[in-house]
Phi, psi and omega in degrees: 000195207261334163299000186092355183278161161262149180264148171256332183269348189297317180298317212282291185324324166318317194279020170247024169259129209253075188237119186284357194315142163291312198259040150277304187305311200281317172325321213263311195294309166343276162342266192307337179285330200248014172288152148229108188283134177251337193205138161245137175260142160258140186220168190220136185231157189237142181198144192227201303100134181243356181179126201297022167232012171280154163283173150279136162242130157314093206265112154336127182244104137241115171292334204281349193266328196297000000 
C-alpha cells in the first residue's frame, strides 16, 4: 500500500486469478500453504417476514447496546 504495509487481501485476491504459468501455480500453492486460521467468529442473523410470499428483511441485533 502507499504506507509500505502489505494488504493480506490484495495478496489473498491473487489465488482468483486464473493463470496457467507453473511457476505462478506453485507461487499460488505457496501462498495457500502458508494460511493459518488463529481465530473463528461465529455470527448469527436473524430474518423475518410478513407472509410466506414476503421477501426476508434482516432484523438488526446490536447486541453490544443491550
Amino acid at each position: 500500500g502507499k504506507e509500505g504495509k502489505i494488504r493480506t487481501d490484495k495478496i489473498l485476491g491473487l489465488r482468483r486469478l486464473n493463470i496457467e504459468d507453473e511457476e505462478w501455480q506453485r507461487a499460488m500453492q505457496a501462498i495457500s500453504d502458508s494460511i493459518r486460521i488463529d481465530t473463528t467468529k461465529a455470527y448469527l442473523r436473524f430474518h423475518e417476514r410478513s407472509g410466506p410470499d414476503d421477501d426476508f428483511r434482516q432484523v438488526p441485533l446490536d447486541i453490544a447496546r443491550v
